[in-house]
C-alpha positions in Angstrom: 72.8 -22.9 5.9 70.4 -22.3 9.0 69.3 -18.6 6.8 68.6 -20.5 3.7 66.8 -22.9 5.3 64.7 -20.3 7.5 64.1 -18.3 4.9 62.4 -21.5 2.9 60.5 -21.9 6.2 59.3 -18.9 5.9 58.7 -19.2 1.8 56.9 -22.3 2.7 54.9 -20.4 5.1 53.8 -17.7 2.9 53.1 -20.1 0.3 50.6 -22.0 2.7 48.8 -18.3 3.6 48.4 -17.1 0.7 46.8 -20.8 -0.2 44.5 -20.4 2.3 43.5 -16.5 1.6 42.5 -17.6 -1.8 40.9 -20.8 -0.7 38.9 -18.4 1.7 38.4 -16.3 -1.2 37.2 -19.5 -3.1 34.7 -20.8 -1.1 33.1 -17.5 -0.4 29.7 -16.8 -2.2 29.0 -14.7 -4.9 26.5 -12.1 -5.3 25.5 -12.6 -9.1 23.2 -10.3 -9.8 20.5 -8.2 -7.9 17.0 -7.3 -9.2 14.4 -4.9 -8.3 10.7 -4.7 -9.3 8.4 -1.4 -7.7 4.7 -1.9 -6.9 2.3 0.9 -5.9 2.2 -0.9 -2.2 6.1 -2.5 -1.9 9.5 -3.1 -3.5 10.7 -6.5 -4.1 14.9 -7.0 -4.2 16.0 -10.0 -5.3 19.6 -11.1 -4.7 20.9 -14.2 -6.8 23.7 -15.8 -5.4 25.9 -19.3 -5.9 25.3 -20.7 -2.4 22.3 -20.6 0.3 22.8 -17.2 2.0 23.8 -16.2 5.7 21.6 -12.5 5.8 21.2 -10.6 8.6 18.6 -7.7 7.5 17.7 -5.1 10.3 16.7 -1.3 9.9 18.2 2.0 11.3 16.9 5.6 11.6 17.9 9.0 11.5 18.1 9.0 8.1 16.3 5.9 7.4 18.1 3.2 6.2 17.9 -1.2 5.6 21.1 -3.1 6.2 21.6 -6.4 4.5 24.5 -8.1 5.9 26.0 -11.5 3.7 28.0 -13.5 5.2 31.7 -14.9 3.4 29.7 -13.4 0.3 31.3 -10.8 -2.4 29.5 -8.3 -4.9 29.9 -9.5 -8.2 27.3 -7.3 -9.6 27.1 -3.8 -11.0 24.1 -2.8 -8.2 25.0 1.1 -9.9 22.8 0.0 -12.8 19.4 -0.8 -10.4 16.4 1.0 -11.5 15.3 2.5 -8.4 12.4 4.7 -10.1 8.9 4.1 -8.3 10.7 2.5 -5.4 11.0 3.9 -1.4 15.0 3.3 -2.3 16.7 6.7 -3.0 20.1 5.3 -3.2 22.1 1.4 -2.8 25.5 1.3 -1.3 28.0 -1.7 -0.8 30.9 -2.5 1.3 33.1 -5.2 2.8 32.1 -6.2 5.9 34.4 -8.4 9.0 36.9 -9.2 5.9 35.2 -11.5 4.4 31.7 -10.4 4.1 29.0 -8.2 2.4 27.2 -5.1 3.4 24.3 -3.4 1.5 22.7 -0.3 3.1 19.0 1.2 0.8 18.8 4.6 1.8 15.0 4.9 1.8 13.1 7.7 0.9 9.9 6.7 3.2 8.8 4.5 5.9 9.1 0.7 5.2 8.1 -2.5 6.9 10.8 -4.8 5.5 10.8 -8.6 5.4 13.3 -11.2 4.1 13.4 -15.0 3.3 15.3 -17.4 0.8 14.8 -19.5 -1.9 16.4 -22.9 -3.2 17.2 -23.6 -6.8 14.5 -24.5 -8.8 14.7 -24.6 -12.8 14.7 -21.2 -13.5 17.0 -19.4 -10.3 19.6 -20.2 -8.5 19.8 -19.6 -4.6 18.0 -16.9 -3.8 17.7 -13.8 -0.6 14.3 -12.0 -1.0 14.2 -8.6 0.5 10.4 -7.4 0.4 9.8 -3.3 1.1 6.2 -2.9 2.5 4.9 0.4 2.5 2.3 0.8 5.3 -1.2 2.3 4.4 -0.6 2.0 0.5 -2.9 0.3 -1.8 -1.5 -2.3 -4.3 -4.2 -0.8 -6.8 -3.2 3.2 -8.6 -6.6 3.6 -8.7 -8.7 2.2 -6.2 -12.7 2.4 -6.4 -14.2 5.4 -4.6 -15.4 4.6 -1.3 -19.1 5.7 -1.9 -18.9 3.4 -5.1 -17.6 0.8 -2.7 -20.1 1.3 -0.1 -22.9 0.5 -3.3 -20.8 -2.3 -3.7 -20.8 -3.9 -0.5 -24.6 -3.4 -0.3 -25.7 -5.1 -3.3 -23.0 -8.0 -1.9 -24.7 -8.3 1.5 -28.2 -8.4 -0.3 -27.1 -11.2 -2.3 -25.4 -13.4 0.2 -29.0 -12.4 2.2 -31.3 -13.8 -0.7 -28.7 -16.8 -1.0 -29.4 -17.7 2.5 -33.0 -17.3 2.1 -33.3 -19.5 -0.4 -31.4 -22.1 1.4 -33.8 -22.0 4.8 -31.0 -19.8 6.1 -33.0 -16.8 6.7 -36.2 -15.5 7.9 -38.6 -13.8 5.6 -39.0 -10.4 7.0 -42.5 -9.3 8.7 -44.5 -6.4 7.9 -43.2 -3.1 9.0 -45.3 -1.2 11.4 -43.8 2.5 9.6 -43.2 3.4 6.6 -39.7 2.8 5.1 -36.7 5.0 3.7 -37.8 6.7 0.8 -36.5 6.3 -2.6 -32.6 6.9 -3.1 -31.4 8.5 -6.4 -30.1 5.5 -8.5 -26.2 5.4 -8.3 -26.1 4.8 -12.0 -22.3 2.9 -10.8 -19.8 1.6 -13.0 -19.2 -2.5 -13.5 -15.9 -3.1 -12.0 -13.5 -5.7 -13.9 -10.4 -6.9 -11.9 -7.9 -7.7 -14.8 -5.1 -9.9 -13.9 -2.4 -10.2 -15.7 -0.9 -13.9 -14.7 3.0 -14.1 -13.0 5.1 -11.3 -13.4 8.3 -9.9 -11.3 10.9 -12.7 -10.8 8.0 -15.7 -12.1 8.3 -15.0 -15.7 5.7 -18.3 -16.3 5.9 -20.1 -19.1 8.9 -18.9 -22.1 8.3 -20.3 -25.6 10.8 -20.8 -27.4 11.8 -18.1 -29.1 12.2 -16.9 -25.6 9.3 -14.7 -25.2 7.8 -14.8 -21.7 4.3 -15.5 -20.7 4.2 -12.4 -17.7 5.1 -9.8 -21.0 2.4 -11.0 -23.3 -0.1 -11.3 -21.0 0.5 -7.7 -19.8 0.0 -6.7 -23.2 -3.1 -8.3 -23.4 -4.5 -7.0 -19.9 -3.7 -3.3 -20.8 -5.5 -3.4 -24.3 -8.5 -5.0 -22.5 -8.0 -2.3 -19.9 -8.4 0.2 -22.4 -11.7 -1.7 -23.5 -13.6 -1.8 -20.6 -12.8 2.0 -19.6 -13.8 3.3 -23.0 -17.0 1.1 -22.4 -19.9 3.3 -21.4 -20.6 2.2 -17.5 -17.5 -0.2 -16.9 -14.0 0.4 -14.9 -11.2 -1.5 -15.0 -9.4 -2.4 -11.7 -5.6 -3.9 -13.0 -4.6 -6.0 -10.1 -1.0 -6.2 -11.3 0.3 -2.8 -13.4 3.6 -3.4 -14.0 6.4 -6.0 -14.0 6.3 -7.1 -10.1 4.8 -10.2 -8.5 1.7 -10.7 -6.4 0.9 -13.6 -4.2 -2.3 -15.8 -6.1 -4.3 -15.1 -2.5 -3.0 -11.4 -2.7 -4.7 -11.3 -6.5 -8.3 -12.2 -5.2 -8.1 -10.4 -2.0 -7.5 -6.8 -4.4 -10.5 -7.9 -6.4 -12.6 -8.5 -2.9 -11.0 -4.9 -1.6 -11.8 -3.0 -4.7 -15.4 -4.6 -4.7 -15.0 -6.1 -8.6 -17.9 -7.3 -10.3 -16.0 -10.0 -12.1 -12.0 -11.5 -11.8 -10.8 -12.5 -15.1 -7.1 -13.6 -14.9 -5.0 -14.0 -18.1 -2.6 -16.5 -18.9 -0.7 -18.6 -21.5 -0.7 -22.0 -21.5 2.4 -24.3 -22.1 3.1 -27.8 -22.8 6.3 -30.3 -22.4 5.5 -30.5 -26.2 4.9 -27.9 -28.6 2.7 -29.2 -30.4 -0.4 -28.5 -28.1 -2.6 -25.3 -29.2 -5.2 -23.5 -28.9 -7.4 -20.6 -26.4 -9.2 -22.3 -22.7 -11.1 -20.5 -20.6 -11.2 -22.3 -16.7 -14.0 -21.5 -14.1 -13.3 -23.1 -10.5 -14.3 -26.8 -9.9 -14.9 -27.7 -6.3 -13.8 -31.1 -6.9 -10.6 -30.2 -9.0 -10.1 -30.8 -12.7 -12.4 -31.9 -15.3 -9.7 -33.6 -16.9 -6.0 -34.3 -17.0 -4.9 -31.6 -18.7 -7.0 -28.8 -16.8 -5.2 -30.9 -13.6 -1.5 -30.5 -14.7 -2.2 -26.6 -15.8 -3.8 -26.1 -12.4 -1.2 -27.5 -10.4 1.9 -25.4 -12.7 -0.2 -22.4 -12.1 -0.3 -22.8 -8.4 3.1 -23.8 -7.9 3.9 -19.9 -9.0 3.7 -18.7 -5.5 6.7 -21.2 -4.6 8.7 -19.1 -7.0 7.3 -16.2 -5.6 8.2 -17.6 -1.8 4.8 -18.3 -0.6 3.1 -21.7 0.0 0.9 -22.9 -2.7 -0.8 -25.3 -0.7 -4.3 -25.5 -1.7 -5.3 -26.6 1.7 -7.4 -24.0 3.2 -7.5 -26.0 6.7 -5.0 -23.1 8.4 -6.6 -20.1 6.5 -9.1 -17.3 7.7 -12.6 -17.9 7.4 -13.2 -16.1 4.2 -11.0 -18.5 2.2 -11.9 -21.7 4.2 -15.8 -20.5 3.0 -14.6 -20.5 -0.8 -15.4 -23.5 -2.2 -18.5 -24.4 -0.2 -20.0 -20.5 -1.0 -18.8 -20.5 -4.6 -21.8 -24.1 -5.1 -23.9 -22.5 -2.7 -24.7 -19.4 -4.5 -24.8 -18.2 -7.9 -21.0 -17.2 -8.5 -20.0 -20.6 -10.0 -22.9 -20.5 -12.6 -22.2 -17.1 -13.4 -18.6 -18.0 -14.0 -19.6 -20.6 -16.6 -22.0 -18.7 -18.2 -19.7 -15.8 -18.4 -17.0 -18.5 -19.4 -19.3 -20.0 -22.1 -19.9 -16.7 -23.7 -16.1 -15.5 -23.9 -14.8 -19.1 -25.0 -17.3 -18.4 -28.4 -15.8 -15.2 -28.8 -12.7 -16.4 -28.3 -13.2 -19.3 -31.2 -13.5 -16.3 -33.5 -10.2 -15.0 -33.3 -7.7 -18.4 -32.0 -8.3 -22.3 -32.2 -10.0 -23.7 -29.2 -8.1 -26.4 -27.1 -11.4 -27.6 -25.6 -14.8 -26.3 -26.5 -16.5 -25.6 -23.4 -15.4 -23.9 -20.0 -12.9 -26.3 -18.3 -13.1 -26.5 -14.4 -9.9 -26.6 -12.4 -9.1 -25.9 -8.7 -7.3 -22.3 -9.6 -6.5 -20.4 -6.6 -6.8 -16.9 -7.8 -10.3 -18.2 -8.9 -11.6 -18.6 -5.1 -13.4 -15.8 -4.8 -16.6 -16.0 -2.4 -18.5 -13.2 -4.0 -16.9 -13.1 -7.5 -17.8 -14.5 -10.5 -13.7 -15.4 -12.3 -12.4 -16.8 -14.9 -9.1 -17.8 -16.1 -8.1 -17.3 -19.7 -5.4 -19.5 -21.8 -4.8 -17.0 -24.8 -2.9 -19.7 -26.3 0.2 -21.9 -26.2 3.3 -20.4 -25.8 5.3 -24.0 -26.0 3.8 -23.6 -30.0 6.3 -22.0 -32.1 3.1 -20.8 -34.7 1.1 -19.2 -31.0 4.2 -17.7 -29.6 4.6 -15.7 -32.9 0.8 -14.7 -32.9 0.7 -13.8 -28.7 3.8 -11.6 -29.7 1.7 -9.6 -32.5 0.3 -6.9 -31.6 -3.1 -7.2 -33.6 -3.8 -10.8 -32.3 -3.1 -9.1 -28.3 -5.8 -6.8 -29.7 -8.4 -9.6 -31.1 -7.8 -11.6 -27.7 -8.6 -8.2 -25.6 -12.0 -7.8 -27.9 -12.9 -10.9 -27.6 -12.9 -11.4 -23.8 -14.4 -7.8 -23.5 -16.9 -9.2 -25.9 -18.2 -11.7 -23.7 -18.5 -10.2 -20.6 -20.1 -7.1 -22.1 -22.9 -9.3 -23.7 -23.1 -11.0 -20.5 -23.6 -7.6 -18.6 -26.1 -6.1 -20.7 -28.1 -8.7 -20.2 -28.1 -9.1 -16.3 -26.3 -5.5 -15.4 -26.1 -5.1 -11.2 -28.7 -3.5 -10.0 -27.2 -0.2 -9.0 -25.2 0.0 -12.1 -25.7 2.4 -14.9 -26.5 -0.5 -17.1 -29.8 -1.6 -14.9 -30.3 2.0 -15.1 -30.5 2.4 -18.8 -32.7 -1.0 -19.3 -35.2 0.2 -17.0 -35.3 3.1 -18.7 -36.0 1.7 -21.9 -38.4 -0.2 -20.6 -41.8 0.2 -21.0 -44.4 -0.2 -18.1 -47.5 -1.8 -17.8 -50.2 -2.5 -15.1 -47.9 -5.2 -13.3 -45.0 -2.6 -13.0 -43.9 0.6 -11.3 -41.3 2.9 -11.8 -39.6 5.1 -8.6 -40.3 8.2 -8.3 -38.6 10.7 -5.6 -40.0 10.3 -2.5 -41.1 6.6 -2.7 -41.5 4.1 -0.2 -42.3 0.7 -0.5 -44.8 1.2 2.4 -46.4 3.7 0.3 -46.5 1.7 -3.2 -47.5 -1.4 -1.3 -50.5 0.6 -0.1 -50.9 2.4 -3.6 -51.6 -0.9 -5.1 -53.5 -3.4 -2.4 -50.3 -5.8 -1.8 -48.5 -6.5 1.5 -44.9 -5.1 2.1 -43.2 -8.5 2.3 -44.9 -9.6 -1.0 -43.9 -6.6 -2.7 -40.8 -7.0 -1.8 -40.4 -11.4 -2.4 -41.3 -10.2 -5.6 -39.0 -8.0 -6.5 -36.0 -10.2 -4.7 -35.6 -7.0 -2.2 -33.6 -7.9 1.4 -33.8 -4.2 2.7 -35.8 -1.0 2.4 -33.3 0.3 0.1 -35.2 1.8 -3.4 -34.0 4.1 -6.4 -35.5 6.5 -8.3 -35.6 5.2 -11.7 -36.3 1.1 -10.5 -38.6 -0.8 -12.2 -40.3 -2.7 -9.3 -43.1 -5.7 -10.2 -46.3 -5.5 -8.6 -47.5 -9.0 -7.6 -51.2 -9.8 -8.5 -53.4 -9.3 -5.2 
């Protein structure tokens, strides 16, 4: 009797451990799936998992590795099957870790600056661990603009803001030099640089339609025919601010088009209603008091709201930012770069009404953070609504990608022509082609404004008012007015 009953002591008490092993086992979370995108400058690695994660995330050397550490977590997914192509990762490895817990160790291929943070659920993900790879000194742009093309660039940026604050009693008109000044520079004939943004991308798919086709996929479509557009254009560059299927923070988006010194931000998108019957192209320039109406409210607020997916705060308070941003809105009414935007706006919308529907007929206005750009005249593109079962179809097609890319192009060439940058190739060629009379002078080598303001009986500082001129810089080839005496 006393063995029988020890031994259902001990059946009982086996019964009750193994309860609680699998109870452990139970309540531990679940790695569901991991994900990994490659950018030129970092590697994102997402982790979805069925309860808010316990990581530890530190780095060892000698041979460099990352160590993620879960805690009461177990690998449910197949992590043999990551794409690791175009990433610092040469190789992922996985183990149990304390019993009950998960190690991942990224053998890296080059120096990384790691950095981690998590996620709550929101409507598209589950919990989420986001393990970002920085790579010191890289550019997120393939191509970045030559630095001699930059320095051009920056000139003809700080000679604006100068003439902007001149007309606004900020500056000083500039005296009469006692020497003479540099002689004439041969004209950099540079190329017009469009910053092409392709909207969301990596884990922010934006808006799906559905037949499940995601907004990040057509819009990259659409960016890389208009890529090819503008580089086939004689005297323009494309700069693709996102290149493949990774996400960028909005800020991150305009400070590449600031770095890479871009002429003009155009950032495509496409649009999406809680009702499919919306439809129709938009084209949004900034508004420094918001919206211009409900709609362009909602959109802008859905389109901000990406960088929570991404894990960065939306907020469009600038109150904690640097001084570049916190100078956005009050630079963008101050200067020209607002009007520019809606005449650039204005011009692409009527090309746009050649090819799609319009949902509004003139340039909306919306507070758009990758539209705060100080120096850069954006715009941000609706190609259509892909909550419409008729637009999804048509952003899928490859033809219609190919109207949309023309007809964008279409505008901002036109636009261009017509008022090309001053060092570009395309103020080069009008001047060219322009005939000169009695009231104007074309550079020739060895030029200098003290000289041509001698040649023909006019003071320096008029000569140069006239000719909206901040410095003594000149090329050969400019067409300069000469101001009656």
């Amino acid at each position: 009797m006393r063995k029988d009953a020890f031994g259902r002591r001990l059946l009982s008490a086996a019964g009750l451990m193994m309860a609680w092993l699998v109870a452990g086992v139970a309540g531990a979370g679940e790695v569901e799936n991991v994900r990994l995108w490659a950018a030129p400058d970092h590697a994102r690695l997402v982790f979805d998992l069925s309860t808010a994660p316990r990581a530890n995330v530190f780095a060892l050397d000698n041979p460099r590795r990352l160590v993620i550490d879960l805690d009461d977590s177990r690998l449910e997914a197949d992590v043999d099957r990551l794409d690791l192509a175009g990433s610092a990762i040469s190789r992922v490895r996985t183990g149990v870790r304390d019993g009950n817990g998960l190690r991942v160790v990224l053998e890296l291929e080059r120096e990384v600056e790691p950095r981690h943070f998590t996620l709550a659920p929101n409507d598209q993900y589950g919990h989420r661990l986001v393990v970002d790879l920085e790579y010191p000194g890289e550019s997120a742009v393939e191509d970045p603009i030559d630095p001699i093309e930059a320095m051009i660039r920056e000139q003809e940026i700080a000679a604006n803001r100068a003439r902007v604050g001149a007309g606004s009693g900020g500056a000083e008109v500039a005296s009469e030099p006692a020497v003479a000044l540099q002689q004439a520079q041969p004209h950099p004939r540079r190329d017009i640089i469009i910053a092409i943004d392709p909207g969301h991308g990596g884990e922010d798919p934006g808006a799906i339609g559905p037949g499940g086709t995601r907004e990040k996929d057509v819009v990259m479509e659409i960016a890389r025919r208009l890529q090819t557009l503008v580089n086939e254009a004689e005297g323009f560059r494309a700069v693709m601010i996102r290149d493949g299927d990774y996400y960028i923070g909005l800020r991150q988006r305009t400070r590449i088009a600031r770095e890479q010194k871009a002429d003009f931000f155009v950032s495509i998108h496409a649009d999406a209603f809680n009702s499919p019957r919306p439809n129709g192209s938009s084209v949004y320039a900034l508004s420094q008091r918001g919206a211009t109406s409900e709609t362009a409210q909602w959109l802008a607020a859905s389109e901000n709201r990406a960088d929570l997916i991404g894990g960065v705060d939306g907020n469009l308070s600038l109150e904690d930012k640097d001084e570049v941003l916190r100078g956005v809105l009050l630079d963008l009414t101050m200067t020209a770069t607002l009007n520019d935007s809606l005449t650039i706006g204005g011009q692409v919308l009527d090309q746009l009404g050649q090819v799609n529907r319009l949902h509004k007929s003139r340039v909306e206005q919306a507070g758009f953070m990758v539209l705060k750009s100080p120096d850069i005249p954006s715009l941000l593109i609706e190609t259509g609504f892909i909550s419409n079962p008729d637009e999804e179809r048509r952003l899928r097609d490859a033809s219609h990608q190919q109207s949309v890319a023309r007809a964008i192009f279409g505008g901002l060439r036109d636009h261009f022509r017509r008022n090309p940058p001053p060092a570009s190739l395309l103020a080069w060629q009008r001047d060219q082609n322009r005939s000169t009379d009695g009231n104007e002078y074309r550079i020739q080598p060895g030029d200098t404004l003290s000289e041509i303001a001698a040649r023909h009986g006019v003071p320096v500082a008029q000569l140069k008012q006239a000719n909206e001129l901040n410095g003594d810089v000149i090329r050969v080839g400019q067409l300069i007015r000469i101001p009656r005496s």
